[in-house]
C-alpha positions in Angstrom: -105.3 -102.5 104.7 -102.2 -105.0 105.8 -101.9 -104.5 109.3 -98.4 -106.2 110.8 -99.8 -105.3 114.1 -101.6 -108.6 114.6 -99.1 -111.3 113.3 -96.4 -113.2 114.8 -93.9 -114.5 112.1 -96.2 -113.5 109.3 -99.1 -115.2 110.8 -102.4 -114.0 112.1 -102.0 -114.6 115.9 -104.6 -116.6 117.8 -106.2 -115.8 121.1 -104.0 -117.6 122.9 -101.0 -115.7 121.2 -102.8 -112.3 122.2 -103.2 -113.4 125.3 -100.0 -114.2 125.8 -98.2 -111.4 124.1 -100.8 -109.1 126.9 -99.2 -110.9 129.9 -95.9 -110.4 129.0 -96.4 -106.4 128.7 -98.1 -106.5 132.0 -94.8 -108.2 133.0 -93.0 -105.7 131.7 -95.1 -102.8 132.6 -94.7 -103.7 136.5 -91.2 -103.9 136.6 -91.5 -100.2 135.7 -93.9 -99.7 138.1 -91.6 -101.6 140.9 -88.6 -99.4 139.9 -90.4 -96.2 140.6 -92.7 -97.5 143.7 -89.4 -98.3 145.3 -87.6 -94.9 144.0 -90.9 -93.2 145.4 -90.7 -94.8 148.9 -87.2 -94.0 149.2 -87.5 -90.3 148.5 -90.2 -90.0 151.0 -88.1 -92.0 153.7 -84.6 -91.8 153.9 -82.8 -90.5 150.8 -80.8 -87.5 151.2 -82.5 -84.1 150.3 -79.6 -83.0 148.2 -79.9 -86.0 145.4 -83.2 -84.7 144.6 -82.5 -82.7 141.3 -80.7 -86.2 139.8 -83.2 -88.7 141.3 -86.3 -86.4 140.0 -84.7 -86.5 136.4 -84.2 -89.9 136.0 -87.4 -90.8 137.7 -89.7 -88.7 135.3 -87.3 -90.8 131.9 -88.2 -94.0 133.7 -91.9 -92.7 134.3 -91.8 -91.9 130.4 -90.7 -95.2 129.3 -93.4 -96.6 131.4 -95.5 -94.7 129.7 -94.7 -95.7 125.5 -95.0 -99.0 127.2 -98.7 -98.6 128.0 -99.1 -96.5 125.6 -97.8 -98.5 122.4 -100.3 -98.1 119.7 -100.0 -101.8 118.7 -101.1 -103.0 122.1 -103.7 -100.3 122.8 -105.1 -102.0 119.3 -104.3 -105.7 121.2 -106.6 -104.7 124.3 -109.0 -103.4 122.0 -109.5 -106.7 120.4 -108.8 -108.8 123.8 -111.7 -106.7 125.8 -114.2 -107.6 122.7 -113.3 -111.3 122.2 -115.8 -113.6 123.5 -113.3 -116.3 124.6 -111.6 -113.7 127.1 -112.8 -114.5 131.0 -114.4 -112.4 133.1 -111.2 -111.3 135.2 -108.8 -110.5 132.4 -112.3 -108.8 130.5 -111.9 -106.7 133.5 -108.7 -105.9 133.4 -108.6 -105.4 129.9 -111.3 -103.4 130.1 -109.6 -100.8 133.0 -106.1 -100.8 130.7 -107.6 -100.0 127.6 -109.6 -96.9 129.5 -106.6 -96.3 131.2 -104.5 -96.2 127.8 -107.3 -93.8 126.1 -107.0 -91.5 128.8 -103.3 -90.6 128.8 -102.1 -91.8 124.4 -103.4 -88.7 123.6 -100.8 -86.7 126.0 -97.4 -85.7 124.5 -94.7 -88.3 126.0 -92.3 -84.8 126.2 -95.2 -83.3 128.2 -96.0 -86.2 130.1 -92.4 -86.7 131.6 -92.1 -83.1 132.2 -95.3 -83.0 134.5 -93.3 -86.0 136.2 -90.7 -84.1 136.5 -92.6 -81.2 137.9 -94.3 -83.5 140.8 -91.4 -84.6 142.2 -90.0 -80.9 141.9 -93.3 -79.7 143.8 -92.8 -82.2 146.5 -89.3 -81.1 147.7 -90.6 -77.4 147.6 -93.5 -78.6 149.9 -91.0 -80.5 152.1 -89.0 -77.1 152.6 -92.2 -75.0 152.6 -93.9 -77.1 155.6 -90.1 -77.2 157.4 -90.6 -73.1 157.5 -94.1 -73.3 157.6 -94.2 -70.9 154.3 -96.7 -71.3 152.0 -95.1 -69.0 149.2 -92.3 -71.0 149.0 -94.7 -73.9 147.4 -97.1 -72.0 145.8 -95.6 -71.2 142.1 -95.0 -75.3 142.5 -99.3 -75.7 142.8 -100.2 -72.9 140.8 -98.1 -75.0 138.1 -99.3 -78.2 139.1 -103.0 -77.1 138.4 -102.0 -75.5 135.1 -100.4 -78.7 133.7 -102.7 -80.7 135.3 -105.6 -79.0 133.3 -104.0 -78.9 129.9 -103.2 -83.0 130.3 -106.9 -83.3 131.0 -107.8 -81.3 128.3 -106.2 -83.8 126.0 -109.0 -86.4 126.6 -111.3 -84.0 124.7 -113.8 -85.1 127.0 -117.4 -83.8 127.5 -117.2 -83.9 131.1 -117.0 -81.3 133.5 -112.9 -80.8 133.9 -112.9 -81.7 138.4 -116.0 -84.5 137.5 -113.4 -86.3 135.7 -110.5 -85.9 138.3 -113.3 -87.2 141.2 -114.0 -90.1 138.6 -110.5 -91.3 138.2 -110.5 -91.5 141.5 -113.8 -93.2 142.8 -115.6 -94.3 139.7 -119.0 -92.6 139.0 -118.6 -89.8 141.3 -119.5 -86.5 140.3 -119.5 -83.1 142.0 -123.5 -83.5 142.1 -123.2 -87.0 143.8 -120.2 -85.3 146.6 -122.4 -82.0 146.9 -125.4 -84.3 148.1 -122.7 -86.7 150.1 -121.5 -83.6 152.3 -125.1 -81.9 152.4 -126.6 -85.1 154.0 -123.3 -85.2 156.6 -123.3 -81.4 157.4 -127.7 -81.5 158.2 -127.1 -84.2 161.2 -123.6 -83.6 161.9 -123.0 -80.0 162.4 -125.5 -79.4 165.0 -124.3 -82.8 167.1 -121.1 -80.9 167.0 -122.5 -77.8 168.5 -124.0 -79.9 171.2 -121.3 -81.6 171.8 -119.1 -78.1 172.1 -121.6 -77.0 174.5 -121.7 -80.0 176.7 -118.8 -80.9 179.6 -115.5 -81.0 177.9 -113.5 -83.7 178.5 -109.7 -84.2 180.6 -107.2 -84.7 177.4 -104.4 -82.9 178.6 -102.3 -85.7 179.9 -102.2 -87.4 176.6 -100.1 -84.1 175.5 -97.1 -84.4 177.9 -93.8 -85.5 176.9 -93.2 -89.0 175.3 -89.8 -89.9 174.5 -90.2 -91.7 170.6 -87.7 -94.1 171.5 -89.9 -95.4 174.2 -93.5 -94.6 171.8 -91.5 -96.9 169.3 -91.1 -99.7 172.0 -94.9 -99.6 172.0 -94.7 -99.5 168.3 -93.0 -102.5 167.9 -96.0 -104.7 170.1 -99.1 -103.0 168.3 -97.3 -103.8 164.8 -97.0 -107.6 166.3 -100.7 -107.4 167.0 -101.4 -106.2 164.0 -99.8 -109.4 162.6 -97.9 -106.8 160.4 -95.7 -109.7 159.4 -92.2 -108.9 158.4 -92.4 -111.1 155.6 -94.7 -108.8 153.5 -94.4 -105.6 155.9 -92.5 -103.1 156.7 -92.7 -100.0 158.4 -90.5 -97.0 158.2 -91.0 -93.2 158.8 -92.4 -90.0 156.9 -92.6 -86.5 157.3 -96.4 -87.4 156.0 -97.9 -91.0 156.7 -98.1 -93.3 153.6 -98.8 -96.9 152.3 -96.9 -97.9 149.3 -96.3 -101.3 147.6 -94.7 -103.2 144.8 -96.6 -106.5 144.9 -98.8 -108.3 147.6 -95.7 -109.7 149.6 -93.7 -106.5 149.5 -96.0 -103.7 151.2 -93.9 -100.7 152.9 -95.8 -98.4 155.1 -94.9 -95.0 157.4 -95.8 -93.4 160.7 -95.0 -89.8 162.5 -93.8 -89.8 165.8 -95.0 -86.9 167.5 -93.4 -86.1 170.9 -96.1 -84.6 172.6 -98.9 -86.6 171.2 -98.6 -90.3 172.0 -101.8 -91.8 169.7 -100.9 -89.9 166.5 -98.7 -92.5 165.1 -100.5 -95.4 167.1 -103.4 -94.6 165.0 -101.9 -92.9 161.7 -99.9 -97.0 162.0 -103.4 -98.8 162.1 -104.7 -97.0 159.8 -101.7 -97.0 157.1 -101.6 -100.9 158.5 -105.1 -100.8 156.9 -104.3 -100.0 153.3 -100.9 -102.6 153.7 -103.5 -105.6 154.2 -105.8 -104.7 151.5 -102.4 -105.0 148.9 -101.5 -108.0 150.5 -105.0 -110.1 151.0 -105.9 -109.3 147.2 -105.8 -112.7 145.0 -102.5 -113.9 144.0 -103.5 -113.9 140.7 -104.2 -110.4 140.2 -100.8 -109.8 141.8 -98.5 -106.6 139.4 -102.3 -106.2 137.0 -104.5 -103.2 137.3 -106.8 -105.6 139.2 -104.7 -105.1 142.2 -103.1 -101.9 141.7 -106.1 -100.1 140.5 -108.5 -100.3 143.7 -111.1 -97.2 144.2 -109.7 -94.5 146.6 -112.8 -94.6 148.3 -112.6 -98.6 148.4 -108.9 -98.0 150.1 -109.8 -95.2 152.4 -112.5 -97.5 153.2 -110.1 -100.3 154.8 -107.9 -97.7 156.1 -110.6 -95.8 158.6 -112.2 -98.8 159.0 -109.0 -100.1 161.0 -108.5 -96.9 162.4 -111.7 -96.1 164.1 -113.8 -98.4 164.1 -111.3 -100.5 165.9 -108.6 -99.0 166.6 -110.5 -96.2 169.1 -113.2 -98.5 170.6 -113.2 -100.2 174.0 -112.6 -103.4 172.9 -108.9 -102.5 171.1 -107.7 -100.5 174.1 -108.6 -103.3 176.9 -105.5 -105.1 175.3 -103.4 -102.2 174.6 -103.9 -99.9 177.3 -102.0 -101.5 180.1 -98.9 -102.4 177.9 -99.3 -98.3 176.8 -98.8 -98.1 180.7 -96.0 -99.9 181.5 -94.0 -98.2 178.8 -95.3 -94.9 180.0 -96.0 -94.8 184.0 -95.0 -91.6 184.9 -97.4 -89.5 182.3 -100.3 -92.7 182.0 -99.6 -94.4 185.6 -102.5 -93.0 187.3 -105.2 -92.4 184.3 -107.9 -94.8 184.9 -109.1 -96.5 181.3 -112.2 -94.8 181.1 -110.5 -91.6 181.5 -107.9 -92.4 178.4 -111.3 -93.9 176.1 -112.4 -90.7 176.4 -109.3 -88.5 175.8 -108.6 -90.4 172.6 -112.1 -89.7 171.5 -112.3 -86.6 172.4 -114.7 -83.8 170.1 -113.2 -81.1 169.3 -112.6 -78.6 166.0 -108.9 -78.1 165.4 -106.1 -77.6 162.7 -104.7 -81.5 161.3 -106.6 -83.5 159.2 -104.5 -86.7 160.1 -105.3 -86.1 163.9 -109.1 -84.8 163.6 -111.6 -86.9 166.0 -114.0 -89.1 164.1 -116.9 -86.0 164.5 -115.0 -83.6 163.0 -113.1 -85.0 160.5 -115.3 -84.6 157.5 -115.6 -80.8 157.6 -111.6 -81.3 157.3 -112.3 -82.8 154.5 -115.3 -80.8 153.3 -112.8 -77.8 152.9 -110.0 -79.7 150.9 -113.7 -80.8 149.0 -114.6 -77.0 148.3 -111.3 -75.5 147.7 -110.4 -78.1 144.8 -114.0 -77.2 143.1 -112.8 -73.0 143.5 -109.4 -74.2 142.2 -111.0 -75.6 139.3 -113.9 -73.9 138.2 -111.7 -70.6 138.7 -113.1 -68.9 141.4 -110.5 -69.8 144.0 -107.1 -68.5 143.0 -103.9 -70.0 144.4 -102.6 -66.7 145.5 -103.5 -65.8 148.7 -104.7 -69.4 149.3 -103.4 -70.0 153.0 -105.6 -67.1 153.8 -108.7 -68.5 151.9 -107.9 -71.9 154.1 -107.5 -70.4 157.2 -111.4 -68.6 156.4 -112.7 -71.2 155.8 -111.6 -73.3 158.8 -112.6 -70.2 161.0 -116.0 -70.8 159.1 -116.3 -74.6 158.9 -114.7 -75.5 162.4 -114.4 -72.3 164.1 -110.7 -72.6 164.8 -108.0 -69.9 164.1 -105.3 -71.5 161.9 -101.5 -70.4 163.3 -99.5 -71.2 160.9 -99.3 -72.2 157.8 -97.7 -75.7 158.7 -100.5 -77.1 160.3 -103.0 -75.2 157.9 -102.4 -75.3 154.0 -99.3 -76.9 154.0 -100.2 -80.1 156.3 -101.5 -82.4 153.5 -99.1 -83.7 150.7 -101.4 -84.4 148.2 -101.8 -81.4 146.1 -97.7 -81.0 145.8 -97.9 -84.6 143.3 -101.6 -83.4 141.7 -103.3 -85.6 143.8 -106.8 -83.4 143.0 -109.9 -85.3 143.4 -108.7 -87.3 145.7 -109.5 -85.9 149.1 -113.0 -86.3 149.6 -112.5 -90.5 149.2 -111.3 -90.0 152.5 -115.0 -88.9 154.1 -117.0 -91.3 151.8 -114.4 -94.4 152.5 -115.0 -93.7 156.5 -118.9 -93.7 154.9 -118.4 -97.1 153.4 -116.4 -98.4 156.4 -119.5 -97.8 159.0 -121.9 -100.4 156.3 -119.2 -103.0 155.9 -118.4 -102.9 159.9 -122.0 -103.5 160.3 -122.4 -106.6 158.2 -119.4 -108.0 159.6 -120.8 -107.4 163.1 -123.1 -109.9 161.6 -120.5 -112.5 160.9 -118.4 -111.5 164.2 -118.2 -110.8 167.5 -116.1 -108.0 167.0 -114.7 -106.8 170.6 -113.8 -110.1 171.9 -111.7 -110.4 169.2 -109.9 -107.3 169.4 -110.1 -107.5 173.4 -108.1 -111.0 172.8 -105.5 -110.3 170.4 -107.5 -112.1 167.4 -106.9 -108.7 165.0 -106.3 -111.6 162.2 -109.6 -113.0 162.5 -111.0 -109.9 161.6 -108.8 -109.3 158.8 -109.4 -112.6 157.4 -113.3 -111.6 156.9 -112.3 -108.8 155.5 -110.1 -110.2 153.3 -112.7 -112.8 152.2 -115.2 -110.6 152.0 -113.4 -107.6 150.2 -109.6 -107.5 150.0 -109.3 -110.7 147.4 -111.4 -108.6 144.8 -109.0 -106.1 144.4 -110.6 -103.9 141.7 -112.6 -106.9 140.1 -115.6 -105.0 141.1 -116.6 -101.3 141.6 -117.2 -100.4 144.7 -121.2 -100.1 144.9 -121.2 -103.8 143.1 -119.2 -105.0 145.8 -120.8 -102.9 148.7 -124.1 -104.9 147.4 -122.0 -108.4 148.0 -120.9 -107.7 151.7 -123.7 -105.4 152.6 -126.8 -106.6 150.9 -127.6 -103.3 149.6 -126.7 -100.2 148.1 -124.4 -98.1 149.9 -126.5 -95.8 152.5 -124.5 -93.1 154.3 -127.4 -93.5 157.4 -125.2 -96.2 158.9 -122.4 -93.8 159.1 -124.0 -91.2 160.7 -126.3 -93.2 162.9 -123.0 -94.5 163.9 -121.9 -90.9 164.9 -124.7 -89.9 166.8 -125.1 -93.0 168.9 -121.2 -93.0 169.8 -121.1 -89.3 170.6 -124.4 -89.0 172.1 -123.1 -91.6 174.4 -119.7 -90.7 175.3 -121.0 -86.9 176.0 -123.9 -87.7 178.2 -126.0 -85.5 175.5 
């Protein structure tokens, strides 16, 4: 059978014309993706509440024309023949590889249907912004129950053997499965729940002061220094604000990240910024070369979260980290921090404790936060959790999981943003990337001397190793491929919580 699919002017094309012909769609494909990063970021920042309806429209057409674009049956058949060629190299192999996946996994979805579940995520997003505002879950709940309806049937497209919320984890770490996360959280809960109780039981700590009055305008002053520190350069940064904390990019120089100020809680947005910082310099350090492919853009959640947490706690709420900051935090701030020695304030900000936010959850009990997100997604799915009613299931469980009685329904069910866009298999990447952070931090422990650096306003030294070690890759490798290059071994969640129980053990005198 003639097929017109693989000529150019009547003539059979040659590799180098494929090849050719496959970087100018993945040209064409990121400036759709640009157009809509930026569109995203805006709605999220500062555009006006009453556009929505318009700017939700047009966003799901442009979202459908992005999607015929990597969808076109004549280039599906291209990267068929590219990933199979034994001329191709071993990055664009890769690549090729992920689009072709990529384009199997969503051809076989109505374009009608697809841009109408676009349509319906950006819909569900305002009606959580407005349900969190009045702290009203049943204002946002048709929007979820719809989203997990439409989000089944377009997985049911892929005709797939695989268990339905198995492929939802997979899409977002690679090779995960419910069986591999069960055995994840089993193995965190046996050591970790009981170092909670004994931590409960022992002395509490003073936190109090940290929960007085700060005037944003003044925690932005102090903003402005850590962001300097961070070497958060304005050249390929910037940082803006979000009713929900965010990274979001349109290339490696042009990485846009948010922070809450919270008035009565001066380290929230000091540490939601180093952490969002985090996922800004893993866009940014990934190889040029990869820059608008699925190399760059298509990094493992885990792999991200694992940057992310690693900048947030493991250095941004040791010792080392606050010898620098802590006296500039006082200057700005003498009346509530003037007489709190530094031991006092390395404490407070590490304080163990159950309570209701995810985004402010110590490092001890952050993974039953997540645990819950974990166990109400599999309910969701496997139909034994209902979405009615669902803001009492959560607050159960938290009374179950971290013995807290949830308030409200703004900081209980409604807190997150991820389930308003169908973001479902996402959350637990969040526990297993703080997993992976504690093994990379160790090798690079190895490598550097970690404190001194932090102590003396060298954070770019440590962001170089990392970006030599694990940024440039992008999504060249899988994450337990590349955990083996950095680490030397398979990924062992041991270091994580040996790293847990010698820091809390420590700070509680247990």
């Amino acid at each position: 059978m003639y097929d017109k699919r693989n000529e150019i002017g009547g003539n059979i094309m040659t590799y180098e014309e494929k090849l050719q012909q496959y970087k100018d769609w993945i040209f064409r494909r990121s400036a759709y993706q640009m157009a809509l990063a930026i569109i995203g970021i805006d709605k999220q920042t500062v555009a006006p509440s009453a556009g929505a309806a318009y700017r939700d429209e047009r966003s799901a057409y442009l979202a459908g024309e992005l999607f015929s674009i990597e969808t076109d049956p004549a280039m599906v058949q291209l990267l068929k023949e590219l990933k199979d060629d034994p001329k191709i190299d071993g990055d664009n192999k890769r690549a090729v590889e992920l689009y072709y996946k990529q384009a199997m996994d969503t051809m076989c979805i109505p374009k009608d249907e697809f841009v109408a579940y676009q349509k319906l995520r950006d819909e569900s997003f305002d009606a959580w912004i407005q349900a969190k505002s009045q702290s009203d879950y049943s204002i946002f709940e048709p929007y979820l129950k719809k989203i997990i309806e439409v989000s089944k049937k377009m997985y049911s497209y892929r005709n797939s053997d695989k268990n339905l919320y198995d492929q939802m984890l997979d899409d977002y770490e690679p090779g995960m499965t419910q069986e591999k996360y069960d055995a994840f959280f089993m193995a965190l809960k046996e050591r970790l729940v009981p170092l909670i109780q004994k931590v409960t039981q022992a002395k509490q700590k003073n936190e109090a002061f940290l929960h007085q009055e700060f005037p944003i305008e003044d925690q932005k002053k102090f903003m402005t220094q850590l962001l300097e520190y961070l070497h958060f350069d304005s050249s390929w940064g910037y940082q803006n604000e979000s009713e929900h904390p965010f990274t979001s990019w349109t290339c490696e120089n042009d990485c846009r990240t948010t922070t809450k100020y919270v008035k009565n809680d001066v380290i929230s947005a000091v540490l939601s910024t180093v952490h969002e910082v985090g996922h800004a310099y893993y866009e940014h350090d990934v190889d040029p070369k990869y820059d608008g492919m699925i190399l760059s853009e298509g990094i493992s959640s885990g792999m991200h979260e694992s940057q992310s947490r690693l900048c947030e706690n493991y250095l941004g709420r040791t010792t080392a980290f606050w010898t620098y900051h802590y006296p500039k935090l006082q200057e700005i701030f003498p009346t509530q921090l003037g007489n709190v020695s530094f031991d006092e304030f390395y404490e407070a900000i590490n304080v163990a404790k159950p309570s209701f936010v995810r985004t402010e959850a110590d490092e001890l009990t952050y993974p039953l936060h997540v645990l819950v997100r974990y166990e109400i997604e599999k309910g969701l799915f496997n139909g034994t959790i209902s979405t009615e009613g669902l803001n009492e299931t959560w607050n159960k469980m938290y009374k179950e999981y971290l013995g807290v009685d949830v308030p409200n329904d703004k900081v209980g069910i409604l807190q997150d943003v991820h389930w308003s866009d169908g973001s479902f298999g996402y959350f637990p990447t969040y526990a297993l990337g703080t997993a992976f952070a504690a093994q990379y931090m160790h090798a690079m422990r190895k490598d550097l001397d970690v404190d001194t650096l932090l102590s003396n306003n060298q954070y770019d030294v440590i962001m170089n190793w990392l970006k030599e070690h694990i940024h440039k890759y992008g999504f060249r490798y899988e994450a337990p491929e590349l955990m083996k290059m950095v680490s030397g071994e398979e990924f062992n969640v041991n270091y994580y919580l040996d790293y847990l129980e010698e820091k809390y053990t420590k700070l509680y005198n247990l």
